[in-house]
LONUMAR-166698 format. One line per field, with one value per residue: x, y, z of N, C-alpha, C, O in turn; residue in one letter; residue number from 1. Coordinates in steps of 0.02 Angstrom, whole numbers. Layout:
<martors>
nx	c(X, ...);
ny	c(Y, ...);
nz	c(Z, ...);
cax	c(X, ...);
cay	c(Y, ...);
caz	c(Z, ...);
cx	c(X, ...);
cy	c(Y, ...);
cz	c(Z, ...);
ox	c(X, ...);
oy	c(Y, ...);
oz	c(Z, ...);
type	c(A, ...);
seq	c(NUM, ...);
</martors>
This chain:
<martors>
nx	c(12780, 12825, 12929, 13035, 13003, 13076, 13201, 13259, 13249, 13360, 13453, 13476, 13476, 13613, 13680, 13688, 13740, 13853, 13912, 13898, 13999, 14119, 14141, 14149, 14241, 14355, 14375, 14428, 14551, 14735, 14835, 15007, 15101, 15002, 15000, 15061, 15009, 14872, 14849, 14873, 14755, 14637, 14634, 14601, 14510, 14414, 14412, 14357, 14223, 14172, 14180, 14085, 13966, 13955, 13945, 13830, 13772, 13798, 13709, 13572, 13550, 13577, 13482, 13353, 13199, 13141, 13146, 13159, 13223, 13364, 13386, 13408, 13516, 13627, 13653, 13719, 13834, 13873, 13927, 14024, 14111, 14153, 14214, 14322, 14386, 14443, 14520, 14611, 14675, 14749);
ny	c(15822, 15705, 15685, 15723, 15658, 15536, 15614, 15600, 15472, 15444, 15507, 15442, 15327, 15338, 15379, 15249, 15151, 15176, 15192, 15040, 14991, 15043, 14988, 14848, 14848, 14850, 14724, 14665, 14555, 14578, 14518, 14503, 14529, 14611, 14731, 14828, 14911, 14911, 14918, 15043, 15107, 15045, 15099, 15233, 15241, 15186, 15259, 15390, 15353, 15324, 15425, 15511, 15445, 15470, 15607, 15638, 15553, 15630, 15759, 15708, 15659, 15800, 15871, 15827, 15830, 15712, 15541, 15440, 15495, 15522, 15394, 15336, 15413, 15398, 15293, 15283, 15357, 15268, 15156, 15214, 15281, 15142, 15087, 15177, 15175, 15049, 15047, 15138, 15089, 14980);
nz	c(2625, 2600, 2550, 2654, 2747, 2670, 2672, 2802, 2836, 2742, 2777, 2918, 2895, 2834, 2918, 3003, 2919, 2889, 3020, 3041, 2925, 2977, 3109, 3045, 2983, 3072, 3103, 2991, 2965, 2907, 2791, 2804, 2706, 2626, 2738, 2714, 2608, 2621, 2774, 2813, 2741, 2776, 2900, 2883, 2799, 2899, 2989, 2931, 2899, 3033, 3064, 3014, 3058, 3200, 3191, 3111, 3205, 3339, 3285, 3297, 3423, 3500, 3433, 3430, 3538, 3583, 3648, 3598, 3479, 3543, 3602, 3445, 3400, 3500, 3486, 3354, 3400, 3499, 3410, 3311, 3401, 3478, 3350, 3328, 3463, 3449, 3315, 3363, 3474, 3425);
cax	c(12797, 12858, 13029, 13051, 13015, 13150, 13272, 13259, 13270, 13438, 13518, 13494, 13519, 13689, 13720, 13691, 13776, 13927, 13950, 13929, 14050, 14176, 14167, 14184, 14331, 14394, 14389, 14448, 14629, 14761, 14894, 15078, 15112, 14961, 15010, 15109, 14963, 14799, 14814, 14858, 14682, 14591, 14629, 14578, 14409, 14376, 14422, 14286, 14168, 14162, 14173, 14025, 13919, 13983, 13932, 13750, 13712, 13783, 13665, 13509, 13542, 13552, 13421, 13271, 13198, 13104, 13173, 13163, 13285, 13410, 13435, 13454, 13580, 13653, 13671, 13759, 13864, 13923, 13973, 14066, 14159, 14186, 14254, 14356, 14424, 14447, 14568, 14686, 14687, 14801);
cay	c(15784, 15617, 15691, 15770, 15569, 15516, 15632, 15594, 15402, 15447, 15517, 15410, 15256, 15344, 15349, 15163, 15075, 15210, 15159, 14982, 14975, 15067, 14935, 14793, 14852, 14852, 14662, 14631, 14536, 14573, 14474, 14513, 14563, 14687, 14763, 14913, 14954, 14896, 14930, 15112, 15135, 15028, 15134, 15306, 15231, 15183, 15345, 15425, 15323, 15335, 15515, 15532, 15403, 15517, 15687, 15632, 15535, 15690, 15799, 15693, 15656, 15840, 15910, 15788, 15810, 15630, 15487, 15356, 15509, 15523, 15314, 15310, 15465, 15377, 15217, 15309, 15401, 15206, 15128, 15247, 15258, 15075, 15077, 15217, 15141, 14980, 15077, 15179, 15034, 14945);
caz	c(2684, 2603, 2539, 2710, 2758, 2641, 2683, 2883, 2832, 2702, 2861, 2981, 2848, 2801, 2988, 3005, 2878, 2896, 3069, 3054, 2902, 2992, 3129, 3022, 2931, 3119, 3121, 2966, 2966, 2866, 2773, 2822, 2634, 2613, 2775, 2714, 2574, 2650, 2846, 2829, 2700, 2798, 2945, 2844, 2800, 2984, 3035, 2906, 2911, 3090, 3091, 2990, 3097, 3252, 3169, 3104, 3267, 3380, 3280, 3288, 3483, 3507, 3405, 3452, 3613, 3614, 3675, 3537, 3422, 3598, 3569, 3390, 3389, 3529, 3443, 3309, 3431, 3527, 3361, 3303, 3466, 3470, 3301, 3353, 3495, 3408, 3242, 3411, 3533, 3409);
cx	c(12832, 12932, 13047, 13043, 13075, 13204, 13302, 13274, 13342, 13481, 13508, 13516, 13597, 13718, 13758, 13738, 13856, 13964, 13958, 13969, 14100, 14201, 14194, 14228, 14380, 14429, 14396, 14533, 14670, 14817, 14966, 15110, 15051, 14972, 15055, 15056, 14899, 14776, 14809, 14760, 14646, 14589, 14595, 14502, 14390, 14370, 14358, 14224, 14137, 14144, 14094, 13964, 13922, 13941, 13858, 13737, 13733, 13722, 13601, 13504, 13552, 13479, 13353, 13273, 13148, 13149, 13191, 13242, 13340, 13420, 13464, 13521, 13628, 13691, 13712, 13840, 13906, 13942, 14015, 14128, 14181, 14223, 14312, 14431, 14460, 14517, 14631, 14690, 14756, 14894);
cy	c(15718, 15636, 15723, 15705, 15547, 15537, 15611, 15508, 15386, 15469, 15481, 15313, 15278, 15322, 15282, 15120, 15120, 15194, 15082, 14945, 15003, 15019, 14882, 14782, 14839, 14761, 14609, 14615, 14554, 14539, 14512, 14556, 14629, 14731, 14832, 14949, 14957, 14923, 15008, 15136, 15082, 15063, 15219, 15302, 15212, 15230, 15382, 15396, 15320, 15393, 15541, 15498, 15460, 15580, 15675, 15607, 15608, 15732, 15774, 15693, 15748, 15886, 15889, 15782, 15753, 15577, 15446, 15424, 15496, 15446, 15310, 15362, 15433, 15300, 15222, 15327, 15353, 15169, 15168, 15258, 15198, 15072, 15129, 15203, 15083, 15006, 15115, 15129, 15003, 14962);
cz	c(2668, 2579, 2610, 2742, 2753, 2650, 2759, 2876, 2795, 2757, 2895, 2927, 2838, 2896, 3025, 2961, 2876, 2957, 3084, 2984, 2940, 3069, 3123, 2998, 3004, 3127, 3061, 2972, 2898, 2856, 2811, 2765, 2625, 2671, 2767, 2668, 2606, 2719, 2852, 2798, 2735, 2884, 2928, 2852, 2835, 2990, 3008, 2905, 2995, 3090, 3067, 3038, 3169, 3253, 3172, 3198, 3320, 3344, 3290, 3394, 3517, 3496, 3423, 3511, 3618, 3622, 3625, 3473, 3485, 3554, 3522, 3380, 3443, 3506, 3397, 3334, 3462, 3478, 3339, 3348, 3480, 3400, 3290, 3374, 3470, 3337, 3308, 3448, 3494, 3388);
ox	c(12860, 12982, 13094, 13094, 13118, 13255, 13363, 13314, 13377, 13535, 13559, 13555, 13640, 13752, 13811, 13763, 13908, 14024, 14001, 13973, 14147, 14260, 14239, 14257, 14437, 14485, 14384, 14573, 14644, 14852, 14953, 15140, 15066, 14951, 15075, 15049, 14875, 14719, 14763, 14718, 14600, 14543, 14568, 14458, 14329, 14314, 14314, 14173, 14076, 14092, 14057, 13915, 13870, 13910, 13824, 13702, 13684, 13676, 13560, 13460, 13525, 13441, 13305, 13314, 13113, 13199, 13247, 13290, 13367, 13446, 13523, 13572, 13685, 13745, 13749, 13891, 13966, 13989, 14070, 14185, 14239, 14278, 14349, 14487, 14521, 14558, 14691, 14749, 14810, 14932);
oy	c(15683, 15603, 15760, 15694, 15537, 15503, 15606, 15484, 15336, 15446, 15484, 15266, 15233, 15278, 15267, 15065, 15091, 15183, 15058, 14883, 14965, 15014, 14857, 14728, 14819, 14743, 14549, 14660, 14548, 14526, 14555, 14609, 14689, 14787, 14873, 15009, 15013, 14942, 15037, 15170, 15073, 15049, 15252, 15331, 15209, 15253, 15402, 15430, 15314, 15412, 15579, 15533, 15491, 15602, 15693, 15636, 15641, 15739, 15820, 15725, 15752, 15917, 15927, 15751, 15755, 15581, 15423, 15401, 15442, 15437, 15293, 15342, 15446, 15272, 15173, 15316, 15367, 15133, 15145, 15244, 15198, 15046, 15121, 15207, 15084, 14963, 15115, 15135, 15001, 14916);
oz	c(2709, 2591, 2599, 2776, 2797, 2644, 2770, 2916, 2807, 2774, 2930, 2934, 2835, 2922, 3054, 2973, 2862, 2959, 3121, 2981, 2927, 3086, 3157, 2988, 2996, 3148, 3061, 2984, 2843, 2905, 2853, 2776, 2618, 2656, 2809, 2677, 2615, 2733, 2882, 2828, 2695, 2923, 2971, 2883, 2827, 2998, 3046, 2911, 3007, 3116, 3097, 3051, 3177, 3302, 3220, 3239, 3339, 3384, 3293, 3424, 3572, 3533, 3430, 3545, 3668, 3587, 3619, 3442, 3472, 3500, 3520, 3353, 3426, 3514, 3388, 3302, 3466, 3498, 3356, 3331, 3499, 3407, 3241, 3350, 3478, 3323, 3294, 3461, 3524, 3374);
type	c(X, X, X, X, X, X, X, X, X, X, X, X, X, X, X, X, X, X, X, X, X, X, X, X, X, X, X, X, X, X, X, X, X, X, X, X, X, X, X, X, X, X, X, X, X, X, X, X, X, X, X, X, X, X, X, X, X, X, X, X, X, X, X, X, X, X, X, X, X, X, X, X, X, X, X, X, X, X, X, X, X, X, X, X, X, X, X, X, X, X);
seq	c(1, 2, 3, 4, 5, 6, 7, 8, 9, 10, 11, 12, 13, 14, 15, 16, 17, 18, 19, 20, 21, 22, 23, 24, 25, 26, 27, 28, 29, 30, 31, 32, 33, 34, 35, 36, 37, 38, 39, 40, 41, 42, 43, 44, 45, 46, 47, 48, 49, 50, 51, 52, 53, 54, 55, 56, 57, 58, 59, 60, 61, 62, 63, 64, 65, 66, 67, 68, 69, 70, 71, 72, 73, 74, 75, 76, 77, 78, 79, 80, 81, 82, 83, 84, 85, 86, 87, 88, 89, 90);
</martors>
């Protein structure tokens, strides 16, 4: 039961820090000069890093019928979408 712990805390930790790096890359600035190497790959690794935050939290907000998994898969599911939105808006 405790690696069956750990693994339920490695997914939803990957979830977490995948979607809120893929926000913060949203609000980083870039120079004028790194703008032909940097913005395209910092648009890539939004995109995946999002996608993955997206994927895990849809599966946890499907699969768990209690309330407290619905939020955090949901929580997964609105950063990702804000950092989303945030990489096509521009």
């Amino acid at each position: 039961m405790e690696s069956l712990a750990l693994l339920v805390s490695l997914i939803m930790l990957t979830m977490f820090v995948s979607g809120i790096a893929a926000l913060l890359l949203t609000f980083r600035k870039t120079r004028a000069l790194s703008n032909v190497t940097v913005k395209p790959l910092q648009r890539i690794l939004t995109i995946v890093l999002a996608g993955i935050s997206l994927v895990i939290g849809h599966q946890i907000y499907n699969n768990v019928n209690s309330a407290g998994g619905k939020i955090i898969g949901g929580f997964g599911i609105a950063i990702a979408l804000v950092a989303l939105y945030r990489v096509f808006k521009k």
